[in-house]
PQR file of N, CA, C, O and H, with PARSE charges and radii, in Angstrom:
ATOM      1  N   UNK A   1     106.817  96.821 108.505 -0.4000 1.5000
ATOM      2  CA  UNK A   1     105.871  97.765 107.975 -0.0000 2.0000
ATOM      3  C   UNK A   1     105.339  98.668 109.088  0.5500 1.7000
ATOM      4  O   UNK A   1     104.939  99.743 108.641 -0.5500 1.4000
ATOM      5  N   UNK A   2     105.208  98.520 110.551 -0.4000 1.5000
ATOM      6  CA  UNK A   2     105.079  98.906 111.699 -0.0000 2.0000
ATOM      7  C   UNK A   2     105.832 100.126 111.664  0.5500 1.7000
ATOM      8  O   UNK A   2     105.333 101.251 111.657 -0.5500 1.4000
ATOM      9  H   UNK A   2     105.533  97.647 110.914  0.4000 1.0000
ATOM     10  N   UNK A   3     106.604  99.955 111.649 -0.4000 1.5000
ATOM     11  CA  UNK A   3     108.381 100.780 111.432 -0.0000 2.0000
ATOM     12  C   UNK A   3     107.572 101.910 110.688  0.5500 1.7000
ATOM     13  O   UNK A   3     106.951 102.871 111.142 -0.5500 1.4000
ATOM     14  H   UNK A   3     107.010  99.041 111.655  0.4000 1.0000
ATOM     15  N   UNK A   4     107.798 101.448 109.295 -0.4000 1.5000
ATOM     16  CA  UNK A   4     107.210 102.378 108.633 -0.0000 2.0000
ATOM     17  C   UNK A   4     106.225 103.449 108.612  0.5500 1.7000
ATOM     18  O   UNK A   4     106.465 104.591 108.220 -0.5500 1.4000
ATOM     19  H   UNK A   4     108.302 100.667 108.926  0.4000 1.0000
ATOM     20  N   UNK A   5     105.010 102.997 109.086 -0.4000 1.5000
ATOM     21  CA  UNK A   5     104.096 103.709 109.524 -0.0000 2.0000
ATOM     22  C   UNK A   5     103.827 104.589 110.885  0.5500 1.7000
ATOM     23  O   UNK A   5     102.942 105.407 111.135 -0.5500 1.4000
ATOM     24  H   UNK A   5     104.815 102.069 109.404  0.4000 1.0000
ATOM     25  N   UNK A   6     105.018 104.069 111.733 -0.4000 1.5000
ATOM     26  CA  UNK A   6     105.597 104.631 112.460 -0.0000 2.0000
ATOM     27  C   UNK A   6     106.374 106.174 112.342  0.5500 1.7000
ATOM     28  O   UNK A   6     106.303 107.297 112.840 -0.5500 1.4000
ATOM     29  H   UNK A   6     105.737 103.404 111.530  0.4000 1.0000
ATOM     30  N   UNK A   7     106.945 105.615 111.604 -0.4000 1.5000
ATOM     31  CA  UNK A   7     107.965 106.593 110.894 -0.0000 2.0000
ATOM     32  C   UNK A   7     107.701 107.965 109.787  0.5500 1.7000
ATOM     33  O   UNK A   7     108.150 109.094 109.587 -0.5500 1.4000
ATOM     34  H   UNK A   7     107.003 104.702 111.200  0.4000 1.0000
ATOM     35  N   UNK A   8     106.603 106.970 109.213 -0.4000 1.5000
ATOM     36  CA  UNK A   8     106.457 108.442 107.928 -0.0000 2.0000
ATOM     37  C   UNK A   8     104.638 108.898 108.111  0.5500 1.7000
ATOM     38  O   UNK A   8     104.022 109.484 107.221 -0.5500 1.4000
ATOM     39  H   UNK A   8     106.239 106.053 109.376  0.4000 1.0000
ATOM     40  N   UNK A   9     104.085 108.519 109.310 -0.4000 1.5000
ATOM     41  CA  UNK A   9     102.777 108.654 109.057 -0.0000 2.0000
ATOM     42  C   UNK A   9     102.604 109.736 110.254  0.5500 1.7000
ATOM     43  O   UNK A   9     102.853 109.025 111.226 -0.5500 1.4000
ATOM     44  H   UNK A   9     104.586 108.043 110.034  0.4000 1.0000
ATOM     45  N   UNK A  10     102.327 111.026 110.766 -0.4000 1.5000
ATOM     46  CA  UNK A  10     102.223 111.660 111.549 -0.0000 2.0000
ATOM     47  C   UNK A  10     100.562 111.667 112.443  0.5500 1.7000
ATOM     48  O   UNK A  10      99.471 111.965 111.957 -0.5500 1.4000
ATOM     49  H   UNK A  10     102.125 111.604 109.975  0.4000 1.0000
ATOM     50  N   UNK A  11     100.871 111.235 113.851 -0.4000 1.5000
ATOM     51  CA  UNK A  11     100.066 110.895 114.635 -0.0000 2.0000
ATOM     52  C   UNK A  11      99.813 112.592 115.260  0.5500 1.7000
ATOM     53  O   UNK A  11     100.795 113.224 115.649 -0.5500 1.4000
ATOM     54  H   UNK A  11     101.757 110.994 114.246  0.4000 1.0000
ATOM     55  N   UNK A  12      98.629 113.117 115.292 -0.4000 1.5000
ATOM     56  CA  UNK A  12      98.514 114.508 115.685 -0.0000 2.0000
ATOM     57  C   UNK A  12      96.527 114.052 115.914  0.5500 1.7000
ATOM     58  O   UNK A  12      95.759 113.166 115.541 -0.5500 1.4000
ATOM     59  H   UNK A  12      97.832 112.604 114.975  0.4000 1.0000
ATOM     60  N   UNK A  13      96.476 115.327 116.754 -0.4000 1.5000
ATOM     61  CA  UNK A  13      95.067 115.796 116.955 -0.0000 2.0000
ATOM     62  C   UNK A  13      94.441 116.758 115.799  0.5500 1.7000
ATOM     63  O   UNK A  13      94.614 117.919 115.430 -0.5500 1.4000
ATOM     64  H   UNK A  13      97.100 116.047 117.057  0.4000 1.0000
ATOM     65  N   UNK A  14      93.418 115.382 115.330 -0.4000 1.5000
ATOM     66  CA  UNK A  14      93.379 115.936 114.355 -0.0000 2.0000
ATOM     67  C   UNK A  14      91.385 116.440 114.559  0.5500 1.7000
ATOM     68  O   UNK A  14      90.910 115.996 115.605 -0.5500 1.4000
ATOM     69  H   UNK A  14      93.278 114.438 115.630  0.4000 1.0000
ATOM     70  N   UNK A  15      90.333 117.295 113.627 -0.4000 1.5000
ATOM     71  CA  UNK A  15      89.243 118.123 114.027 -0.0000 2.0000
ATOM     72  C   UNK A  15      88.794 116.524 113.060  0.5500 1.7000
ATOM     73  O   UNK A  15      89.357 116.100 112.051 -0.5500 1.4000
ATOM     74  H   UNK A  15      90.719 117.656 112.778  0.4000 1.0000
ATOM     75  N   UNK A  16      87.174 115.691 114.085 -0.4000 1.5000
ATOM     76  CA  UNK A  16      86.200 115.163 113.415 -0.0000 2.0000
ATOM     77  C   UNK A  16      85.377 115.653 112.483  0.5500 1.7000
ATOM     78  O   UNK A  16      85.116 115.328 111.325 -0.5500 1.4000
ATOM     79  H   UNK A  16      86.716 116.036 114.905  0.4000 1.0000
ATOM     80  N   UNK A  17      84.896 116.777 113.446 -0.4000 1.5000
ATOM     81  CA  UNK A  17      83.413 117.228 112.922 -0.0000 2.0000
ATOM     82  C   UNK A  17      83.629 118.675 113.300  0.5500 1.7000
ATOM     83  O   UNK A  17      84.722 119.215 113.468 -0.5500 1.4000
ATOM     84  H   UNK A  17      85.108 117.041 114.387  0.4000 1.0000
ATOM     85  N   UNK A  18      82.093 119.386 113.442 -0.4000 1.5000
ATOM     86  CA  UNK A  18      82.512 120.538 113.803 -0.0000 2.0000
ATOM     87  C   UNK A  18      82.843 121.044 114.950  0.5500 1.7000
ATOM     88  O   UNK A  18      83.309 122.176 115.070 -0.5500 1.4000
ATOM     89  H   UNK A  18      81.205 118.947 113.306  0.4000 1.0000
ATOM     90  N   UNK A  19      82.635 120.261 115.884 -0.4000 1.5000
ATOM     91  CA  UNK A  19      82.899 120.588 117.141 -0.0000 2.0000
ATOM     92  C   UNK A  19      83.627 119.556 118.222  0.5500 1.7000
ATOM     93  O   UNK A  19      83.901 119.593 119.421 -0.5500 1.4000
ATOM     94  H   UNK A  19      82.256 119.341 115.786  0.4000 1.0000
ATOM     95  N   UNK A  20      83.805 118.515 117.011 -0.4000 1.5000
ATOM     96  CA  UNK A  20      84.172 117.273 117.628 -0.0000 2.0000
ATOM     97  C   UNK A  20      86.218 117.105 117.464  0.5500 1.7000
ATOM     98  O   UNK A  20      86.796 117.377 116.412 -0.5500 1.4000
ATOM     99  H   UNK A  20      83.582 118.485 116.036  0.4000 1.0000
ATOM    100  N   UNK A  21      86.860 116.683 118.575 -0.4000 1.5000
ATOM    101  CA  UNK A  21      88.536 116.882 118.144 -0.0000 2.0000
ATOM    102  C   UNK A  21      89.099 114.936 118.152  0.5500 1.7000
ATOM    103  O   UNK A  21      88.525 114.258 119.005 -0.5500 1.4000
ATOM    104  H   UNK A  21      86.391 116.462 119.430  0.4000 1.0000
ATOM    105  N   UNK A  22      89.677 114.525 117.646 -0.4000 1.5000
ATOM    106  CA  UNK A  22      90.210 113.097 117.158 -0.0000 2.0000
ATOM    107  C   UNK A  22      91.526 112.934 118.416  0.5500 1.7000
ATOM    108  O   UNK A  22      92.522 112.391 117.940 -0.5500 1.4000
ATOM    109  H   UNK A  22      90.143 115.076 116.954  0.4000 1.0000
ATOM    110  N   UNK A  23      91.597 113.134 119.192 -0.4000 1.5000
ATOM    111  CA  UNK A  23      93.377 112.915 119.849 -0.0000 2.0000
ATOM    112  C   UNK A  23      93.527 111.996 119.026  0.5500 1.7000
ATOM    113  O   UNK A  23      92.669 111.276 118.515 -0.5500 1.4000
ATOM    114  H   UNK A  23      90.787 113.575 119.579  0.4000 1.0000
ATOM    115  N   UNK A  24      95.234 112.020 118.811 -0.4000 1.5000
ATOM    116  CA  UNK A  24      96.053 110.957 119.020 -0.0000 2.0000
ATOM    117  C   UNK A  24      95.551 110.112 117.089  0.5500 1.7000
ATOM    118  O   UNK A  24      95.335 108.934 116.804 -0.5500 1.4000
ATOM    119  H   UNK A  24      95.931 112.605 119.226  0.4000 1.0000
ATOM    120  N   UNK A  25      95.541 111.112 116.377 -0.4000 1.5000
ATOM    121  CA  UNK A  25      94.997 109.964 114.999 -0.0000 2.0000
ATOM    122  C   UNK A  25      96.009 110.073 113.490  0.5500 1.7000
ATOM    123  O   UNK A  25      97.208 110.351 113.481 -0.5500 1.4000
ATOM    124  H   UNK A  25      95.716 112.069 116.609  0.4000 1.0000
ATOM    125  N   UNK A  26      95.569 109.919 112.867 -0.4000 1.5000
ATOM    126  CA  UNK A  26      96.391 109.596 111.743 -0.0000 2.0000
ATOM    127  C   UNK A  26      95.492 110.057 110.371  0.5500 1.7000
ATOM    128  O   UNK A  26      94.388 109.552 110.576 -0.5500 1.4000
ATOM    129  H   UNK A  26      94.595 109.694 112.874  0.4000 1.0000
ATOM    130  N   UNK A  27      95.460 110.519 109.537 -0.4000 1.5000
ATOM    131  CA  UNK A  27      94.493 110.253 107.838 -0.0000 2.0000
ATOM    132  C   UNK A  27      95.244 109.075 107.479  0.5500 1.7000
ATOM    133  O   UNK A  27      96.415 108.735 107.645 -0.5500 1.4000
ATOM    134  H   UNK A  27      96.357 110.930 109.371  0.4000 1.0000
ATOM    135  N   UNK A  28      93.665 108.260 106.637 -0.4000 1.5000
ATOM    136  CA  UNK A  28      94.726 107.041 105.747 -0.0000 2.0000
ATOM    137  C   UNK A  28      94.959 107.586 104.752  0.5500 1.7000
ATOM    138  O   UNK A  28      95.387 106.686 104.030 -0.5500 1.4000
ATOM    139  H   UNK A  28      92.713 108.537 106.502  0.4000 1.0000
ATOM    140  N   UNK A  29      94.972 108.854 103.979 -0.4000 1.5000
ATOM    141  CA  UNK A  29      95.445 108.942 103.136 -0.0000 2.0000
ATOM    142  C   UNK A  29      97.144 109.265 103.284  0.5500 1.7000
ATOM    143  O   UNK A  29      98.012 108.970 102.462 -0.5500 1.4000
ATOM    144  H   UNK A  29      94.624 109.585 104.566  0.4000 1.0000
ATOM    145  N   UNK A  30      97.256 109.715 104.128 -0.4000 1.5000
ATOM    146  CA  UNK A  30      99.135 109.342 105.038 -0.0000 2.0000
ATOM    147  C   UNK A  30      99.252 108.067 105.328  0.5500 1.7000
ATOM    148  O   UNK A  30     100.455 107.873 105.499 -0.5500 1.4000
ATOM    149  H   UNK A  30      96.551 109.955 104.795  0.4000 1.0000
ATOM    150  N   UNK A  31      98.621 107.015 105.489 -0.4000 1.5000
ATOM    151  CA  UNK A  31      99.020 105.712 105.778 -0.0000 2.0000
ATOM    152  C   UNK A  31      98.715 105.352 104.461  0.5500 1.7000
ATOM    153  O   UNK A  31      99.677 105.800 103.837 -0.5500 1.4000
ATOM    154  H   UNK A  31      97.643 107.173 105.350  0.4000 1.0000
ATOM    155  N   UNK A  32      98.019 104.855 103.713 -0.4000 1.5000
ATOM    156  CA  UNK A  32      98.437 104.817 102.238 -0.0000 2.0000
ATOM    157  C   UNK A  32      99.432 104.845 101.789  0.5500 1.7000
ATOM    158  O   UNK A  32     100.112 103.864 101.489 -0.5500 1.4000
ATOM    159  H   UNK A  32      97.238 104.490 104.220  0.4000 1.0000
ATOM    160  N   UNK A  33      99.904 106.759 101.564 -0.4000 1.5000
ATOM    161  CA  UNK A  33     101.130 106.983 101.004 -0.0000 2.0000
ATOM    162  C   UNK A  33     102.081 106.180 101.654  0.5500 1.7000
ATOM    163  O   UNK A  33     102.972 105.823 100.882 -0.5500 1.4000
ATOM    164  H   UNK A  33      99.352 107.556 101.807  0.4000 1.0000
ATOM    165  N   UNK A  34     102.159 105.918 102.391 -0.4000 1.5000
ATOM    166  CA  UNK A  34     103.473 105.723 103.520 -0.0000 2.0000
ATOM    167  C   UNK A  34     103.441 103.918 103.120  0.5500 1.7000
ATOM    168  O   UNK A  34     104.468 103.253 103.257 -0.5500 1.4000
ATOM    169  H   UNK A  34     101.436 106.207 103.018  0.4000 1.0000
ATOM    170  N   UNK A  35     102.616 103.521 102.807 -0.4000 1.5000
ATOM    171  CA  UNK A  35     102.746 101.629 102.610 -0.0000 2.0000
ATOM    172  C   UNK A  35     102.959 101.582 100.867  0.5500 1.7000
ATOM    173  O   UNK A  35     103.780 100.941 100.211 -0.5500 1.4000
ATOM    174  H   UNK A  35     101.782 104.061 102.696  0.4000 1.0000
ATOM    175  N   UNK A  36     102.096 102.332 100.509 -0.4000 1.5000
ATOM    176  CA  UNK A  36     102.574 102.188  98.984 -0.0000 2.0000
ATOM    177  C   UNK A  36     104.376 102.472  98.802  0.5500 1.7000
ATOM    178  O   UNK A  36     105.086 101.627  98.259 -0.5500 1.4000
ATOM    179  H   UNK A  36     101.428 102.852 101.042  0.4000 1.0000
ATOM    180  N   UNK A  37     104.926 103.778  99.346 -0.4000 1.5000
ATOM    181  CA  UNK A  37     106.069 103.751  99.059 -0.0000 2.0000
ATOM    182  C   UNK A  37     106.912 102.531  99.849  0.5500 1.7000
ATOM    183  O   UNK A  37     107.915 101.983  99.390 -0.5500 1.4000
ATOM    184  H   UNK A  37     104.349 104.465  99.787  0.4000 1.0000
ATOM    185  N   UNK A  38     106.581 102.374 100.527 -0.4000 1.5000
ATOM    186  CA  UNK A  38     106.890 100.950 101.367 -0.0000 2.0000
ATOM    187  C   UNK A  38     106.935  99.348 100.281  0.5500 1.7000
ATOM    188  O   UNK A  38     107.807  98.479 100.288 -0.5500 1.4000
ATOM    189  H   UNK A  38     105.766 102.819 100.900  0.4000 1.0000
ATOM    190  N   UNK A  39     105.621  99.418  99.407 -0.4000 1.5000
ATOM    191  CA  UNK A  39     105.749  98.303  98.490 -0.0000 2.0000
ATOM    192  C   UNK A  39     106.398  98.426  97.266  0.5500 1.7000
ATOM    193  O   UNK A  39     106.533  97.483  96.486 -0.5500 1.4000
ATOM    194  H   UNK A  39     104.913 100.124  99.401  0.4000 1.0000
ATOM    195  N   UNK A  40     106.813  99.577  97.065 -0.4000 1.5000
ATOM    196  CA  UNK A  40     107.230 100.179  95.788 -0.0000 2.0000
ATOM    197  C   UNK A  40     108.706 100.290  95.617  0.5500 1.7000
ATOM    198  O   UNK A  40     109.362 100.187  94.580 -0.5500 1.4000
ATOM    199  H   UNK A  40     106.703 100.343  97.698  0.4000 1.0000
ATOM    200  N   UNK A  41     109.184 100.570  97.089 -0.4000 1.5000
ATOM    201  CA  UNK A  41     110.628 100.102  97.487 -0.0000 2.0000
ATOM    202  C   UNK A  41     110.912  98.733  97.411  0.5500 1.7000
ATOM    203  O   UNK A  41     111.998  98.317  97.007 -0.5500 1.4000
ATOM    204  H   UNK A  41     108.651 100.654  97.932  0.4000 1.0000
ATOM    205  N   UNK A  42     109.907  97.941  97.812 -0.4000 1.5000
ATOM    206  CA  UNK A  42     110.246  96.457  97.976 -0.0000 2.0000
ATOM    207  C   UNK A  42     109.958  95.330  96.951  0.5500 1.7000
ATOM    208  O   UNK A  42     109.878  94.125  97.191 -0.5500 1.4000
ATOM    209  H   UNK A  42     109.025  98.279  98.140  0.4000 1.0000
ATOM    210  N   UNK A  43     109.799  96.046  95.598 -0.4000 1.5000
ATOM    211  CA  UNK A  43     108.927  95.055  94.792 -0.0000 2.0000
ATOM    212  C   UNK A  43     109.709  93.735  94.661  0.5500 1.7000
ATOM    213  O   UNK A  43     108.948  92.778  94.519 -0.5500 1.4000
ATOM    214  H   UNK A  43     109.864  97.025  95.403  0.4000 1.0000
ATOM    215  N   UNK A  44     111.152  93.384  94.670 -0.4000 1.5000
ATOM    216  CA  UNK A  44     111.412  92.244  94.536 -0.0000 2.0000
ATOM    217  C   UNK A  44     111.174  91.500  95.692  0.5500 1.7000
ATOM    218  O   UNK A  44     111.655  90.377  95.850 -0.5500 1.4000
ATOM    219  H   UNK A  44     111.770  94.161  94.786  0.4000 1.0000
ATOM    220  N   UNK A  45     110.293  92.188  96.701 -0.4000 1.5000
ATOM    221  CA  UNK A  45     110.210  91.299  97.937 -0.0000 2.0000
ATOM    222  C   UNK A  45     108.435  90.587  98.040  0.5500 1.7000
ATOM    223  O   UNK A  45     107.949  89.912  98.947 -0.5500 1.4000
ATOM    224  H   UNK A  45     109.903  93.100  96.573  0.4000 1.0000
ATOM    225  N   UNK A  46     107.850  91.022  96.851 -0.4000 1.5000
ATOM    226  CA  UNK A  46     106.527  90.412  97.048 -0.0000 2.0000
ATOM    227  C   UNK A  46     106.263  89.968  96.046  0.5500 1.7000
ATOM    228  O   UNK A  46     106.952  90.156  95.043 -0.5500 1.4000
ATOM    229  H   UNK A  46     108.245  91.571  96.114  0.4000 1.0000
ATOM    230  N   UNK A  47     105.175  89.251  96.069 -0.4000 1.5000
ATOM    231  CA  UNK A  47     105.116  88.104  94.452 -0.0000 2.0000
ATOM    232  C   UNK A  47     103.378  88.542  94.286  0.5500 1.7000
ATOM    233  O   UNK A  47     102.349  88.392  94.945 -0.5500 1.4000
ATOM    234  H   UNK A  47     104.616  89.099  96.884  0.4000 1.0000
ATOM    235  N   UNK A  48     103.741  89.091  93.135 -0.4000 1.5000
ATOM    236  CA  UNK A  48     102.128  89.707  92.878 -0.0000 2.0000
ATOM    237  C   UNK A  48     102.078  89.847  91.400  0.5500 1.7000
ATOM    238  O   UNK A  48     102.950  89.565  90.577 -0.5500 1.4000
ATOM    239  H   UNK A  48     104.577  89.213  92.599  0.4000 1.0000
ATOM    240  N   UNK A  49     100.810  90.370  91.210 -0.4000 1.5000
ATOM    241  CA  UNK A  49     100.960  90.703  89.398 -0.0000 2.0000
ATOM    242  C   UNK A  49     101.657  91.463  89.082  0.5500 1.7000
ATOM    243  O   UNK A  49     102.487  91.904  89.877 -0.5500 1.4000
ATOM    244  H   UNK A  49     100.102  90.599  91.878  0.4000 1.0000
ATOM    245  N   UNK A  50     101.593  91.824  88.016 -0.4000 1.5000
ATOM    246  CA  UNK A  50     101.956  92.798  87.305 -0.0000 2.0000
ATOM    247  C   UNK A  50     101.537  93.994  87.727  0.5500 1.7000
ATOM    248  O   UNK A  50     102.375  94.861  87.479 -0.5500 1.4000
ATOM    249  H   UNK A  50     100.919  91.465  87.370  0.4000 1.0000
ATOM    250  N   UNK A  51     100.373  94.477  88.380 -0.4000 1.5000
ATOM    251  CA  UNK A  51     100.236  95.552  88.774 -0.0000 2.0000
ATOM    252  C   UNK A  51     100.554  96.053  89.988  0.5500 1.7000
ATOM    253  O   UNK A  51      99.898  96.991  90.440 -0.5500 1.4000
ATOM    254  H   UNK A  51      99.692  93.772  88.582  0.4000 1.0000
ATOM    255  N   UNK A  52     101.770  95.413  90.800 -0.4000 1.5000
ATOM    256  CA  UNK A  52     101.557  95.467  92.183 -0.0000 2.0000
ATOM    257  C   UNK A  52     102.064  96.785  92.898  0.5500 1.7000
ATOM    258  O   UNK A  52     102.020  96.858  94.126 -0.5500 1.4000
ATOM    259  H   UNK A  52     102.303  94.651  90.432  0.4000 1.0000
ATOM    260  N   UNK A  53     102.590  97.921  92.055 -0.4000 1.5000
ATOM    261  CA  UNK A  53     102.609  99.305  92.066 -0.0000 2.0000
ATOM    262  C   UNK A  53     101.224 100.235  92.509  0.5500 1.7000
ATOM    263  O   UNK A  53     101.191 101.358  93.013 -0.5500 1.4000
ATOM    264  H   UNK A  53     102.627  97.862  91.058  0.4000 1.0000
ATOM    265  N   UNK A  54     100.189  99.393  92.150 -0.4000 1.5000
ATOM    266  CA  UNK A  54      99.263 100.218  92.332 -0.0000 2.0000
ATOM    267  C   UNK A  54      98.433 100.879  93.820  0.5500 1.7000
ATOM    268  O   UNK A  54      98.309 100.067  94.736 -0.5500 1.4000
ATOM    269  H   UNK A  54     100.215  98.481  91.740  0.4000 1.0000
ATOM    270  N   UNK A  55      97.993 102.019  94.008 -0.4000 1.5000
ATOM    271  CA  UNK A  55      97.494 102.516  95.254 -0.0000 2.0000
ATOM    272  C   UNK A  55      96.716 101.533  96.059  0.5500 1.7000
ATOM    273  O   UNK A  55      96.855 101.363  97.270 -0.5500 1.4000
ATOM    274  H   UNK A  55      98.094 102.679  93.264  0.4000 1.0000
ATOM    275  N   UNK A  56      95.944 100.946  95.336 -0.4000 1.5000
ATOM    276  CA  UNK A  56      95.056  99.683  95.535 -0.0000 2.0000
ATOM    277  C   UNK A  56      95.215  98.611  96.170  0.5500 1.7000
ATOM    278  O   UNK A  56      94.404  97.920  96.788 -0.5500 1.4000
ATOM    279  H   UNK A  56      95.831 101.084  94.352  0.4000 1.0000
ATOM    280  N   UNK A  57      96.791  98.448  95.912 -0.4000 1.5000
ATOM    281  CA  UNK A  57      96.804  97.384  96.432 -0.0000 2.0000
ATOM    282  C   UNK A  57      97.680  97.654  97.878  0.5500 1.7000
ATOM    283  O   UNK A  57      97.965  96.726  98.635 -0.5500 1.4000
ATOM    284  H   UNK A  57      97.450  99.009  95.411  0.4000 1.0000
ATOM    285  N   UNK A  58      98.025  98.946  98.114 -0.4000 1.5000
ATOM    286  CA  UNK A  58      98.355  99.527  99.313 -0.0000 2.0000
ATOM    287  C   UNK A  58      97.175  99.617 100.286  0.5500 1.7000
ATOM    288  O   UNK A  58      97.200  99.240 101.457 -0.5500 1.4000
ATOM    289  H   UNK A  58      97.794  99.701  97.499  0.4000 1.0000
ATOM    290  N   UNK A  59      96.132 100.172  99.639 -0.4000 1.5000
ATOM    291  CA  UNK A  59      94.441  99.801 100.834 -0.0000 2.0000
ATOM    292  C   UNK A  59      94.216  98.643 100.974  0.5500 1.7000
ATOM    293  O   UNK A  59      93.398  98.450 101.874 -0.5500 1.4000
ATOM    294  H   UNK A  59      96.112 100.478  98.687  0.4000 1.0000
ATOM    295  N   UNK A  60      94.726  97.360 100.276 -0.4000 1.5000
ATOM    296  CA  UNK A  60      94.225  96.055 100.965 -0.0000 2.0000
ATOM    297  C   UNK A  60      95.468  95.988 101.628  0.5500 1.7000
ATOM    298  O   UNK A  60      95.006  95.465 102.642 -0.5500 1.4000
ATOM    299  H   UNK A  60      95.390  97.516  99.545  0.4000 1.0000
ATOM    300  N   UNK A  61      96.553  96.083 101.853 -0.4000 1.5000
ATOM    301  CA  UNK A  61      97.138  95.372 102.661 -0.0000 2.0000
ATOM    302  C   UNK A  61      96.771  96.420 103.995  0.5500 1.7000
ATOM    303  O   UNK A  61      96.790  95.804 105.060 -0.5500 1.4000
ATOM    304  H   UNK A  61      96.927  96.508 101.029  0.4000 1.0000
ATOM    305  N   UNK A  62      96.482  97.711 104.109 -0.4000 1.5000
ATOM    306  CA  UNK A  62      96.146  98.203 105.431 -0.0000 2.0000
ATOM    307  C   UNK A  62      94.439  97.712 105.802  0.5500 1.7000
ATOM    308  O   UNK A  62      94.136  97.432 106.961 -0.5500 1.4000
ATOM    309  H   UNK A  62      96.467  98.211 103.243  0.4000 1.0000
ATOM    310  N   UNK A  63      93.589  97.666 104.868 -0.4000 1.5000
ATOM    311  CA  UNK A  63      92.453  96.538 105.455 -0.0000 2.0000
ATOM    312  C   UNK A  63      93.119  95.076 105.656  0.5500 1.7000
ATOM    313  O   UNK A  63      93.315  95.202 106.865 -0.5500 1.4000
ATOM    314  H   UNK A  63      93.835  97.893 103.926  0.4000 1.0000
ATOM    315  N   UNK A  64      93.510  94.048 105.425 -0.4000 1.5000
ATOM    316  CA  UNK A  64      94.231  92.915 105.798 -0.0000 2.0000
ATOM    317  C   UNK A  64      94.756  93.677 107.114  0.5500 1.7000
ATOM    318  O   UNK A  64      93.939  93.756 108.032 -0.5500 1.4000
ATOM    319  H   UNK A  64      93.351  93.945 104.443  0.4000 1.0000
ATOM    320  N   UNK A  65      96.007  94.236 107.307 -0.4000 1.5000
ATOM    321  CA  UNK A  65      95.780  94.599 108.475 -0.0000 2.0000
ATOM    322  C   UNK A  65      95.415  95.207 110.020  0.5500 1.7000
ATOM    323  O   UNK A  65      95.915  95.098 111.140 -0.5500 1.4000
ATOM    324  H   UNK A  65      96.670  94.171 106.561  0.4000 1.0000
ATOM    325  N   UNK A  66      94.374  95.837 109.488 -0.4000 1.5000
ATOM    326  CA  UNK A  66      93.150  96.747 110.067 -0.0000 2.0000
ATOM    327  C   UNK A  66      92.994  95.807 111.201  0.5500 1.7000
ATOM    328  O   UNK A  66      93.274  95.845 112.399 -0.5500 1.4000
ATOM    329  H   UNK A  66      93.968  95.926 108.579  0.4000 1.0000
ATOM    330  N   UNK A  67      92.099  94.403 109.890 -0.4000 1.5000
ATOM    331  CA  UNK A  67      91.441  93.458 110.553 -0.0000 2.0000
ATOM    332  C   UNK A  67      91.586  92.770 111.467  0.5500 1.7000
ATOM    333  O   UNK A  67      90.908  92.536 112.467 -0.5500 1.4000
ATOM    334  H   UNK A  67      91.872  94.372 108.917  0.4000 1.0000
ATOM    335  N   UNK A  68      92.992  92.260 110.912 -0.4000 1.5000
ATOM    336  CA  UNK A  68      93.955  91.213 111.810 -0.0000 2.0000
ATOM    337  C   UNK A  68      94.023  91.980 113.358  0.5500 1.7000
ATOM    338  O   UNK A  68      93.827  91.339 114.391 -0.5500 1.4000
ATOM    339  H   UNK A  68      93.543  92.450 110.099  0.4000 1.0000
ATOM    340  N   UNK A  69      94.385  93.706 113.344 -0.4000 1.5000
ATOM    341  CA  UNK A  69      94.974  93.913 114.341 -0.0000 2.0000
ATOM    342  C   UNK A  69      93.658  94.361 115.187  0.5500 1.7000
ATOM    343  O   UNK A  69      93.958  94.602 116.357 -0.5500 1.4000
ATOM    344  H   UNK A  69      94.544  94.226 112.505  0.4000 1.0000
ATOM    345  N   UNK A  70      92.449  94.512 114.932 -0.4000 1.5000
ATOM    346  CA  UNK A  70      91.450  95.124 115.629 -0.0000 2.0000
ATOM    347  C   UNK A  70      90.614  93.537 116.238  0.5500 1.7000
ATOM    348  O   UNK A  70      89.948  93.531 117.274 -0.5500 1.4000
ATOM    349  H   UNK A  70      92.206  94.316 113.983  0.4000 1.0000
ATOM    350  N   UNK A  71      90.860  92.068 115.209 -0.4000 1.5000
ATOM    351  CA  UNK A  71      90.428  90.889 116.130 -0.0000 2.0000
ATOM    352  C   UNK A  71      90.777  90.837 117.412  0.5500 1.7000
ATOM    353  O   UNK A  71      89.961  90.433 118.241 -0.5500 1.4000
ATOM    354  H   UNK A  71      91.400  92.074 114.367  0.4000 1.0000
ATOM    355  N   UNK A  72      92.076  91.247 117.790 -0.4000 1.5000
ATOM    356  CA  UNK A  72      92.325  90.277 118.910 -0.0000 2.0000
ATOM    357  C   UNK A  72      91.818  90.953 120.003  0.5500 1.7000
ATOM    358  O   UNK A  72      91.856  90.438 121.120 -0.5500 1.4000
ATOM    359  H   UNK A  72      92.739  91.576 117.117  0.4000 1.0000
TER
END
């Protein structure tokens, strides 16, 4: 999934505020897209409900790993 977000999520300098500049960042709404089509390709590879298409469940797995990766 690294790969992925690697791959389809574009890392650029992006504007905070009004005067403020982000180096080096990402929108999650590009990391989103980019894991949802990621789970949506893979559905026989995860065991979930019935709804496991949904956007929703693309923001928990990037909070799940937000978390994981900002502990250590």
């Amino acid at each position: 999934m690294i790969e992925v977000l690697r791959q389809d999520v574009s890392v650029k300098r992006r504007r905070v505020g009004r005067h403020r500049v982000q180096e080096e960042s990402f929108s999650g709404a590009d990391a989103v897209n980019a894991v949802y089509k990621f789970l949506r390709e893979r559905t026989d590879n995860f065991t979930t409900t019935h709804d496991n298409n949904r956007r929703d469940k693309a923001v928990k797995v990037l909070r799940l790993f937000s978390v994981s990766f900002f502990q250590k």
